[in-house]
KOLDREN-185563 format. One record per residue (C-alpha): residue number from 1; x, y, z. Coordinates in Angstrom, 2 decimals, always signed. Layout:
BEGIN
NUM:X:Y:Z
...
This chain:
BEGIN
1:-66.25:+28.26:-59.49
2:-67.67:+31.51:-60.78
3:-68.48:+34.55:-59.05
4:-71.07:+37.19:-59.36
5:-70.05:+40.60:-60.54
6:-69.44:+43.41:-58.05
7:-68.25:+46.94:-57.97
8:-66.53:+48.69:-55.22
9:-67.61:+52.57:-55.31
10:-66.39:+55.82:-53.59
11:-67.89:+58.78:-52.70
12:-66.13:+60.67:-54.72
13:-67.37:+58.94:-57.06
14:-64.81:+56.19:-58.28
15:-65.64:+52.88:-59.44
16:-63.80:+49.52:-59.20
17:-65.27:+46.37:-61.09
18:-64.77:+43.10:-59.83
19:-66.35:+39.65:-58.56
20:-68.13:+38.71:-55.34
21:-67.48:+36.75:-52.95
22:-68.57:+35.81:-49.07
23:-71.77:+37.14:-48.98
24:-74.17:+38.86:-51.58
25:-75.95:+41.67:-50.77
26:-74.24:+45.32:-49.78
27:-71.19:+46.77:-47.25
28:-70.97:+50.63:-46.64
29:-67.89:+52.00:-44.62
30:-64.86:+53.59:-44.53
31:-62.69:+52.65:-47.31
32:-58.90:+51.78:-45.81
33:-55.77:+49.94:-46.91
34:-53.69:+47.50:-44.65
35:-50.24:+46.29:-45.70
36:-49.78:+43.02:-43.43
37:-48.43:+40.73:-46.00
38:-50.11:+37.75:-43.53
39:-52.74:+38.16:-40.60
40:-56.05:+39.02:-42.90
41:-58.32:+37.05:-39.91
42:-56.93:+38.46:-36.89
43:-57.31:+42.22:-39.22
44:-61.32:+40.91:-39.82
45:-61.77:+40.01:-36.57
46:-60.40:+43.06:-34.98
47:-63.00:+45.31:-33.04
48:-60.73:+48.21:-34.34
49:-61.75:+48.13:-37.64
50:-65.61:+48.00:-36.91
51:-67.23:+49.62:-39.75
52:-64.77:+49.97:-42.00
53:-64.21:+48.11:-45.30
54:-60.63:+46.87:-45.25
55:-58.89:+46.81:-48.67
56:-55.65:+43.86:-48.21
57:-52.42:+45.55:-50.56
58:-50.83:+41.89:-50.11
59:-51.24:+40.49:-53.58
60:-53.19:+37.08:-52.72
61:-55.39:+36.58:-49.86
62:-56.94:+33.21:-48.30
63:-54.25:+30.79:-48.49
64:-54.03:+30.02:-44.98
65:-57.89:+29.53:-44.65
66:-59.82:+29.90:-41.44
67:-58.66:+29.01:-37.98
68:-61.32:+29.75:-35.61
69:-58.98:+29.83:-32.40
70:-56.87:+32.49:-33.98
71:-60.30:+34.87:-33.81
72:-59.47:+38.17:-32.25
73:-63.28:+38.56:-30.98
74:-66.71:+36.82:-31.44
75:-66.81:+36.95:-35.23
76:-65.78:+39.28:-37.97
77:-66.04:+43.02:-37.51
78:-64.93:+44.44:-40.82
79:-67.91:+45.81:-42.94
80:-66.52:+44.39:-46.15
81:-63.42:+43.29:-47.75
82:-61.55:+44.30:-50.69
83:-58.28:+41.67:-52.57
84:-56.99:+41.53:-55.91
85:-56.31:+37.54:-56.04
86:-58.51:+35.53:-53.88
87:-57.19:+32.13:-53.32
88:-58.64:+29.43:-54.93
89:-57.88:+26.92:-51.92
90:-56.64:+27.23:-48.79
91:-53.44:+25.21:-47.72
92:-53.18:+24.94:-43.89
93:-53.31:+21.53:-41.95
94:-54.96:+23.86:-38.73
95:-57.75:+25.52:-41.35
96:-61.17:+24.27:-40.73
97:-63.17:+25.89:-43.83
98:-62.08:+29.31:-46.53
99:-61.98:+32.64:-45.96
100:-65.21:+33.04:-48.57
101:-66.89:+30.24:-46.56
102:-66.65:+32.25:-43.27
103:-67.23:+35.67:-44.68
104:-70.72:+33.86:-46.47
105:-71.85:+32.24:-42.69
106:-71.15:+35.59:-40.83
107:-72.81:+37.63:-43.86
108:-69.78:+39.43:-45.16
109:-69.65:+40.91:-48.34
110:-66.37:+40.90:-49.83
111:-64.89:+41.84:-53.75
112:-61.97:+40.09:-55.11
113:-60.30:+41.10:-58.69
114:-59.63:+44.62:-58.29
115:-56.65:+46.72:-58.88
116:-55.57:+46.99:-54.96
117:-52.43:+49.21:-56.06
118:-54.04:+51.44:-57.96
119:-57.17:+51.94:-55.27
120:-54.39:+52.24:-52.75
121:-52.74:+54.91:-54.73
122:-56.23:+56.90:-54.74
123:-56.78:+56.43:-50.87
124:-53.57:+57.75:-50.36
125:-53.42:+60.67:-52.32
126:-57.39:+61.66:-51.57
127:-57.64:+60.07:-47.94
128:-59.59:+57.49:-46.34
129:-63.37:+57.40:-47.55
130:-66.50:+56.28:-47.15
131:-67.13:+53.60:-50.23
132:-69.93:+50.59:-50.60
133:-69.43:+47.22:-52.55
134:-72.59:+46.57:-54.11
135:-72.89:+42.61:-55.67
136:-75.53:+40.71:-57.84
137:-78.94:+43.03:-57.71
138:-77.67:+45.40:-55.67
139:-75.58:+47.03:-58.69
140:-77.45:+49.66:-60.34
141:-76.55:+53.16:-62.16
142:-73.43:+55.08:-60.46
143:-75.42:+57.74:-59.54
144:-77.54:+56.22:-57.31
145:-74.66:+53.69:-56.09
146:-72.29:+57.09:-55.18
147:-75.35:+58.58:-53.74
148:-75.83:+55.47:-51.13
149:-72.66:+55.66:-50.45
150:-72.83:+59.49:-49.30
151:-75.42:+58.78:-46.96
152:-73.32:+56.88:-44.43
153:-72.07:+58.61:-41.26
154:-68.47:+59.75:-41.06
155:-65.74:+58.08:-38.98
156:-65.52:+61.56:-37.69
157:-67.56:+61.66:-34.98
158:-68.72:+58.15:-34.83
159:-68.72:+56.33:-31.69
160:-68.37:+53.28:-32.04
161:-67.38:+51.61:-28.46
162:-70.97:+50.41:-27.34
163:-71.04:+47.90:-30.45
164:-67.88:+46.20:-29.81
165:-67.60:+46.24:-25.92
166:-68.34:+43.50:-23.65
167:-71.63:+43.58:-21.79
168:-70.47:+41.79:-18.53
169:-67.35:+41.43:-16.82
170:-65.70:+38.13:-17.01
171:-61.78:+36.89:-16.12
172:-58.81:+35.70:-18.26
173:-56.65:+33.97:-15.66
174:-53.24:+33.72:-15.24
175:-51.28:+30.85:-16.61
176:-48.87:+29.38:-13.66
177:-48.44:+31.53:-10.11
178:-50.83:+34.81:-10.05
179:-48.31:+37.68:-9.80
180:-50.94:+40.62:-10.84
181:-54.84:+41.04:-11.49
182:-55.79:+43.84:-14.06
183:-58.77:+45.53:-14.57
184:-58.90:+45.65:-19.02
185:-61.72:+48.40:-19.90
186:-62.95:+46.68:-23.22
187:-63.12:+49.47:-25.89
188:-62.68:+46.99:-27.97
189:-60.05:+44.47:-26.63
190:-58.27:+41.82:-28.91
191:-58.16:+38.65:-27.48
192:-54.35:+38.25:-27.65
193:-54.52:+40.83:-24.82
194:-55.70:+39.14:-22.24
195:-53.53:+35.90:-23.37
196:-50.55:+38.20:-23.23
197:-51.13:+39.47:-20.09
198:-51.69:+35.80:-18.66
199:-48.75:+34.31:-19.88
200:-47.26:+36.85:-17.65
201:-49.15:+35.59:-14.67
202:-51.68:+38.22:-14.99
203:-55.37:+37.86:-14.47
204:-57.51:+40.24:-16.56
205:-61.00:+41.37:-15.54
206:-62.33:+42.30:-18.68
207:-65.09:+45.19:-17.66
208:-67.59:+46.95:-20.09
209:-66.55:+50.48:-21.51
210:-69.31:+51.37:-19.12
211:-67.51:+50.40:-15.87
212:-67.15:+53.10:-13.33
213:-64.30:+53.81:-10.76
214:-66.06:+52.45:-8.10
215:-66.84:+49.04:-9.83
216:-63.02:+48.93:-10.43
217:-61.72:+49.15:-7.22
218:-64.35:+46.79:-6.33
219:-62.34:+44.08:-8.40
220:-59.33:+44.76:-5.99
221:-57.15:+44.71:-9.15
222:-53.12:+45.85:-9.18
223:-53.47:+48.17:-12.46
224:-55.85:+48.79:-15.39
225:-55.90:+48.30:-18.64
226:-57.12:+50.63:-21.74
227:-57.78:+48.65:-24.78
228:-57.72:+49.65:-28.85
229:-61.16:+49.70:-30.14
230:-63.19:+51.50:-33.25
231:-64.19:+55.04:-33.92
232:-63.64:+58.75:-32.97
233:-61.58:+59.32:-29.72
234:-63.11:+62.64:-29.22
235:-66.49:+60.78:-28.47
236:-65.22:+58.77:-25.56
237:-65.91:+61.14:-23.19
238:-67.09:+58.29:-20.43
239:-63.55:+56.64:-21.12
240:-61.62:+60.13:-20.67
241:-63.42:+60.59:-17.64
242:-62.49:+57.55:-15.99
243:-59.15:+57.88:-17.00
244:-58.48:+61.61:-14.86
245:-60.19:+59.33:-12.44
246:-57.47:+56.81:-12.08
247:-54.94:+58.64:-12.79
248:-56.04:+60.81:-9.66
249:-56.09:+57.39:-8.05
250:-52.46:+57.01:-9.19
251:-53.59:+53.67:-10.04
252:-50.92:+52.18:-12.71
253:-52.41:+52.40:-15.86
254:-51.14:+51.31:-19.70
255:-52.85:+52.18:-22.61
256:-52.86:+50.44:-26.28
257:-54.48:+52.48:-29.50
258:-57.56:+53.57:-28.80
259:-56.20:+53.67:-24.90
260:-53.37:+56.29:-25.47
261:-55.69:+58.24:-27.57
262:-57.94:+58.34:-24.53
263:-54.91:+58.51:-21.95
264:-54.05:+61.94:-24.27
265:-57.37:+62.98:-24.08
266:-57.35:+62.58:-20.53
267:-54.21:+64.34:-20.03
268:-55.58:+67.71:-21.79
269:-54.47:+66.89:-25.65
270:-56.30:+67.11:-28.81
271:-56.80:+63.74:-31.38
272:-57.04:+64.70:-35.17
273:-58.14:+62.34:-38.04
274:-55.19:+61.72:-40.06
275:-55.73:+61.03:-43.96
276:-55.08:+57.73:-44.23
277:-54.21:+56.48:-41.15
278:-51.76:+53.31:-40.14
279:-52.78:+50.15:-40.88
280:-50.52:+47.01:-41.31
281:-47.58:+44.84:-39.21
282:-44.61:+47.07:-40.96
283:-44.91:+50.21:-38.94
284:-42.18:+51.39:-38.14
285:-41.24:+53.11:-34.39
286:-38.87:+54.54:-32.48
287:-39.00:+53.91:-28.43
288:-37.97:+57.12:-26.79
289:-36.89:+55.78:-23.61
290:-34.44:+53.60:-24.92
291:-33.98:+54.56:-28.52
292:-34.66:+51.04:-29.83
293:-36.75:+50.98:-33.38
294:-39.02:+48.40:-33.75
295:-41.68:+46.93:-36.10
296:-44.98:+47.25:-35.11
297:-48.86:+46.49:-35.95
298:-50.79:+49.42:-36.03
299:-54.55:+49.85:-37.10
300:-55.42:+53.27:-36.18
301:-57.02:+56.90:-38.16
302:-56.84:+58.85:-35.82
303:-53.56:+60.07:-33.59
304:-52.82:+62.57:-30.30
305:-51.81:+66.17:-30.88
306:-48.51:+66.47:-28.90
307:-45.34:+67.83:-29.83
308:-42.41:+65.32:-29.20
309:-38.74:+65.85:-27.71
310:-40.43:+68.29:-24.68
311:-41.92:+68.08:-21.87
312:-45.60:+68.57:-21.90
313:-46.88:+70.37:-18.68
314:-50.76:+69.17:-18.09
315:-52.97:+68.48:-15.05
316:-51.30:+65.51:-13.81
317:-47.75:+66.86:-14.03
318:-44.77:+66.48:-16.71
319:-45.70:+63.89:-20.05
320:-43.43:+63.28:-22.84
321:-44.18:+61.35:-25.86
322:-42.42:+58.42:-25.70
323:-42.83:+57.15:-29.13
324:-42.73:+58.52:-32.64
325:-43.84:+57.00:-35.64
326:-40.27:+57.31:-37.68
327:-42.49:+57.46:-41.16
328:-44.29:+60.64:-40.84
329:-43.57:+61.52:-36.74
330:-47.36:+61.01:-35.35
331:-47.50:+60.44:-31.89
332:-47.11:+56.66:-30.71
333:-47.38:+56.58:-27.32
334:-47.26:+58.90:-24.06
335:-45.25:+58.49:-21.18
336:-46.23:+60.58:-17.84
337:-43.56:+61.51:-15.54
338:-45.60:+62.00:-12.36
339:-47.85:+59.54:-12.38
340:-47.60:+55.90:-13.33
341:-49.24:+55.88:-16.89
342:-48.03:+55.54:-20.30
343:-49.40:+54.02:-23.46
344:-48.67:+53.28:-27.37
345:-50.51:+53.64:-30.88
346:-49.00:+50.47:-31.70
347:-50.17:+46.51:-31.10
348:-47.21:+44.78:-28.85
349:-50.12:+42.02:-28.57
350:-49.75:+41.96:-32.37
351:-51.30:+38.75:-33.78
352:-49.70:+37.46:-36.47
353:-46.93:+39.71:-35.63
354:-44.80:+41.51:-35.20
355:-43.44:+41.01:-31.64
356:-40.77:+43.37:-31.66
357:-42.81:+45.84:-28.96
358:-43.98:+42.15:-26.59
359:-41.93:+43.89:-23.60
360:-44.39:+46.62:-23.62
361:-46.22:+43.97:-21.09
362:-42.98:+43.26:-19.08
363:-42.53:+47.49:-19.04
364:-45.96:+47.64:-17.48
365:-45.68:+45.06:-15.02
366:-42.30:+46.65:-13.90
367:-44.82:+49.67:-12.74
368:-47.07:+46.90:-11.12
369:-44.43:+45.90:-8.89
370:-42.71:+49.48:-8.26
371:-46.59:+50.57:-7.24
372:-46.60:+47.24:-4.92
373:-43.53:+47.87:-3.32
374:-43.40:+51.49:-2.95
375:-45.97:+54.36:-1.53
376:-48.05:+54.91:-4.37
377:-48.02:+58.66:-5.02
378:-43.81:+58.19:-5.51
379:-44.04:+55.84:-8.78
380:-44.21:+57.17:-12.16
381:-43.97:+55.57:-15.13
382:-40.37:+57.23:-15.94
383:-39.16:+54.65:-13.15
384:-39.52:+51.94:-15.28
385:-36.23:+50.93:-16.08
386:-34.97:+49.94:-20.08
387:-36.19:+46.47:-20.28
């Protein structure tokens, strides 16, 4: 089978020849590298990386296919895709069609052939980036291609929730005896989230980023839940605001990536854009509270501004962070020691993996039940014992 030519171009100004495949045409976005070795569906089909073009450092991709059950959301989210090797034909008994043949149906436009290490390299050293991946007519002279590409919007800024957020509520219930119901405000929720939470006998309300307070209590739920989703925290400012809510509420609350960036918001810290971000199931972390390291998934470019190994005075009393990326020591999570809250940067509901961080569900539930069986303004989340 032969494939169109296609180039991959930066804005500043960089070009990468290769061929196309999925589907023809044109994909602007960020330019950004992941490192899982395995998991490139669940990484296309996560809200997270909503207009961004995803560049796999993995040497071959598409050997497992296409499983449509293992789908993190409705359909792919990525704006294009970027390998060196694309497999030639998937080998998986539970595959149903390629990875070209679902990038063509969902009008993907993807680039295979390039020199992933070396554009790696480049996004490291010069930062994330906005790039385009023009195929078949669409490739013309590299100024005007560089010039397209400079005319797309920033991830800086961009805010990105509405397009990936549910418009109506609906439930995940819990598998076996109901111990829990959560309310999940869908940022951009995975759906290995709400599975996680219901093979812990949790229902999850899944509400729209929209949702107010009083729509919440409404739903008579035990906790809530602040999903990872796409784009600049600092233009959340519904989501921070219903955060101070609940946490005036002392309502138990647990955050995951784009959640603990707007739990620190909430809390009175900056977010910065970091320069290339963490993206990838090799992360790794170290848990504060118990001084475990773990693997984790991560898919995130932006972080909180906290210092770590202090305690933080804010609004709502003492916070520490309670996890530290041990690469580079960004902020992976907050922990609040006056009111029951914490969060992580990280993806315990990783899909394929890692799992090391799965008790991060069994940690919040442990505030669930301390809430349940105690006056509410006396739990914190520093009660939680080491699970």
């Amino acid at each position: 089978m032969t494939h169109s030519p296609a180039v991959l171009v930066l804005e500043d100004g960089r070009v990468f020849g290769g061929s196309a495949f999925g589907a023809t045409g044109t994909a602007f976005g960020e330019a950004v590298f992941a490192t899982g070795m395995t998991g490139y569906q669940e990484t296309l089909t996560d809200p997270s990386y909503r207009r961004q073009v995803v560049v796999a450092t993995a040497p071959q991709i598409g050997n497992t296919g296409w499983v449509p059950e293992d789908d993190e959301s409705a359909g792919i989210q990525v704006a294009g895709f970027v390998v060196r090797d694309l497999s030639p034909a998937p080998s998986n008994w539970r595959a149903s069609h390629s990875l070209p043949d679902a990038m063509t149906a969902q009008g993907v436009v993807g680039i295979s052939g390039i020199d992933t290490r070396a554009l790696t390299r480049h996004l490291r050293s010069r930062g994330a980036m906005r790039c385009g991946i023009f195929t078949g007519d669409a490739v013309v002279g590299t100024d005007d291609m560089v010039a397209a590409v400079r005319e797309i919007p920033d991830m800086a800024g961009l805010s990105l929730t509405d397009e990936v957020s549910t418009t109506e509520t609906y439930t995940v219930p819990a598998q076996g005896e109901p111990r829990f119901s959560v309310a999940a405000v869908d940022l951009g929720i995975k759906a290995n989230t709400p599975r996680s939470f219901a093979a812990r006998g949790i229902t999850t309300h899944v509400v729209p980023a929209s949702v107010t307070l009083e729509e919440i209590l409404a739903l008579g739920v035990d906790g809530v839940f602040l999903s990872n989703g796409p784009g600049d925290p600092a233009t959340a400012d519904h989501a921070v605001a219903l955060t101070r809510q609940i946490l005036e509420r002392r309502i138990p609350l647990f955050g995951i990536c784009f959640g603990n960036q707007i739990l620190g918001r909430a809390l009175g810290f900056g977010t910065y854009k970091l320069k290339f971000g963490h993206r990838g199931i090799n992360q790794p972390v170290v848990d504060h509270h118990t001084g475990a390291t773990m693997v984790t998934s991560q898919n995130h470019g932006f972080a909180v501004d906290a210092p770590a190994g202090e305690d933080l005075a804010t609004g709502f009393g003492t916070v520490r962070v309670g996890f530290s990326s041990l690469n580079d020591g960004v902020v992976e999570g907050l922990t609040c020691l006056d009111v029951p809250a914490f969060s992580v940067q990280f993806h315990p509901e990783a899909a394929a993996g890692p799992h090391d961080a799965g008790y991060l569900f069994d940690r919040f539930i442990e505030l669930l039940e301390l809430a349940a069986a105690a006056p509410a303004d006396t739990v914190t989340a520093s009660d939680v014992k080491e699970l």
